[in-house]
N, C-alpha and C positions, 0 to 999 in steps of 0.2 A: 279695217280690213276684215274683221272676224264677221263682221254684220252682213257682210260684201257675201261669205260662206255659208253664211246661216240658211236652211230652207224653209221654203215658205209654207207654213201651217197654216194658213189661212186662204179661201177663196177670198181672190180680189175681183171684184167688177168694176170696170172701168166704166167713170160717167161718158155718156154721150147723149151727144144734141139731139134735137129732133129731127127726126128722117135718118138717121143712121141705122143702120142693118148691122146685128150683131152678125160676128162670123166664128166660128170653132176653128179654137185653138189646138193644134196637134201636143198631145203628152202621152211624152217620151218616159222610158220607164218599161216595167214588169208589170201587166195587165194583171196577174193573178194575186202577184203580191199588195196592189192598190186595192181591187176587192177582199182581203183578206182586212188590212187595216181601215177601212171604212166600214165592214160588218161590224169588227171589235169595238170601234168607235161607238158605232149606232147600238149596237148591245149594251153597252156599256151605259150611254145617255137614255136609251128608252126600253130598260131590260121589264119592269113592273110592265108597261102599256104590251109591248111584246104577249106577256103571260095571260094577259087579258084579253086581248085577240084569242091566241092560241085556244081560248075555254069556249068563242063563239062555234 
């Protein structure tokens, strides 16, 4: 049941056959709070390449 609760950290992509047309998904949630935890994420995994940019 606990796994049932768990959220999901991970993008899932669904396979599909050929000729299928992807369609978007509505999520639900706090728009500011999800770009606030995917910056920290991305800063966090690509903070050196970041710095490096930032010097161009």
């Amino acid at each position: 049941m606990n796994q049932a609760l768990k959220k999901q950290e991970r993008l899932v992509i669904p396979v599909r056959k050929e000729g299928d047309v992807a369609k978007a998904r509505p999520c639900l949630g706090d728009h500011q709070a999800q770009l606030e935890k995917v910056r920290a994420r991305s800063f966090a995994r690509y903070e050196n390449a970041y710095r490096e940019l930032a010097k161009v």
